[in-house]
N, C-alpha and C positions, 0 to 999 in steps of 0.2 A: 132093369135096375135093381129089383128087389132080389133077383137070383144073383146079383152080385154082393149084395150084401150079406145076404146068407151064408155062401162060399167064405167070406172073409169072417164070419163068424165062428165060422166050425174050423177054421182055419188057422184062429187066431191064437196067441196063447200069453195068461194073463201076463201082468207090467211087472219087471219086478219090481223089489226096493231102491235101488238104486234108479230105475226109470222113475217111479212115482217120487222121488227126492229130487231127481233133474227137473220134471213137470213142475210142482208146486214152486219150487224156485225160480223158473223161467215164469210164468207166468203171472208169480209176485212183482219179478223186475220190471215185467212189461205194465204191469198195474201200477205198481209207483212209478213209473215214469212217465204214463199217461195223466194219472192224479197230479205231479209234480209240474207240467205242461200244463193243464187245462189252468191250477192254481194261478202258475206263473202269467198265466195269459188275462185270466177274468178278471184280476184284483189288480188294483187302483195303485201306479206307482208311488213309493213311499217319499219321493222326493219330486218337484217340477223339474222337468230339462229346463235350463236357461234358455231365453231366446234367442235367434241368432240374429245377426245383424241382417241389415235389408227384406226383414221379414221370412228370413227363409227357416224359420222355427215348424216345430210341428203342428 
């Protein structure tokens, strides 16, 4: 495993600008959306559902 690593080292060749501007962006988006999700999800709806008839509310 580690003689593979090494081969893709000496192999490799640095990111450019344009890669390192697609990386930070992509990985912002996926960070706000996870943030934006976890948000959505943990905190306390700002309104009650109404109940529903025969009990069948949440």
């Amino acid at each position: 495993m580690l003689a593979l690593i090494q081969e893709a080292e000496r192999q490799a060749e640095p990111l450019s600008t344009g890669g390192w501007i697609m990386m930070i962006l992509s990985i912002a988006a996926v960070t706000g959306l996870v943030v934006y999700c976890y948000k959505r999800i943990l905190t306390h709806p700002e309104q009650d559902e109404p109940d529903l008839p025969g009990g069948l509310g949440p």
